[in-house]
C-alpha positions, 0 to 999 in steps of 0.5 A, spaced: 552 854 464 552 846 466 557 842 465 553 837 460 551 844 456 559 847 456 561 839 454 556 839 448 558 846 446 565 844 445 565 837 441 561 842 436 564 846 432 561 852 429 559 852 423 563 859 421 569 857 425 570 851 420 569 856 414 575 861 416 579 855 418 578 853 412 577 846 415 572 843 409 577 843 404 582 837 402 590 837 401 591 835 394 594 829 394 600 833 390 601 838 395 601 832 401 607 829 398 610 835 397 610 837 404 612 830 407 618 830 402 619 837 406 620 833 412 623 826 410 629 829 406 631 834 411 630 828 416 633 822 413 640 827 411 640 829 419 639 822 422 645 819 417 649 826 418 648 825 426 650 816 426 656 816 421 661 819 426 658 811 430 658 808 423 665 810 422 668 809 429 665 801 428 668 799 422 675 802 424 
């Protein structure tokens, strides 16, 4: 197979891989926001967790 060919075949996806994949579908506006507030909480309480310790030293 020649380059040009192999280049062609991979910047298009075959239809059934799409399908099992489940690439077509969209995520909810819910379920986005959801999932974000999954990462950001646990996030935000770890970084404030990790800078009270320099906050408190400062102030002191």
């Amino acid at each position: 197979m020649s380059r040009a060919r192999a280049a062609q075949v991979l910047q298009q996806p075959e239809r059934a891989d799409a399908d099992e994949l489940h690439l077509h579908r969209r995520v909810a506006p819910r379920d986005l926001l959801l999932a974000l507030t999954y990462v950001v909480v646990p996030f935000s309480i770890l970084v404030q967790r990790l800078t009270i310790g320099a906050v408190a030293r400062r102030a002191a």
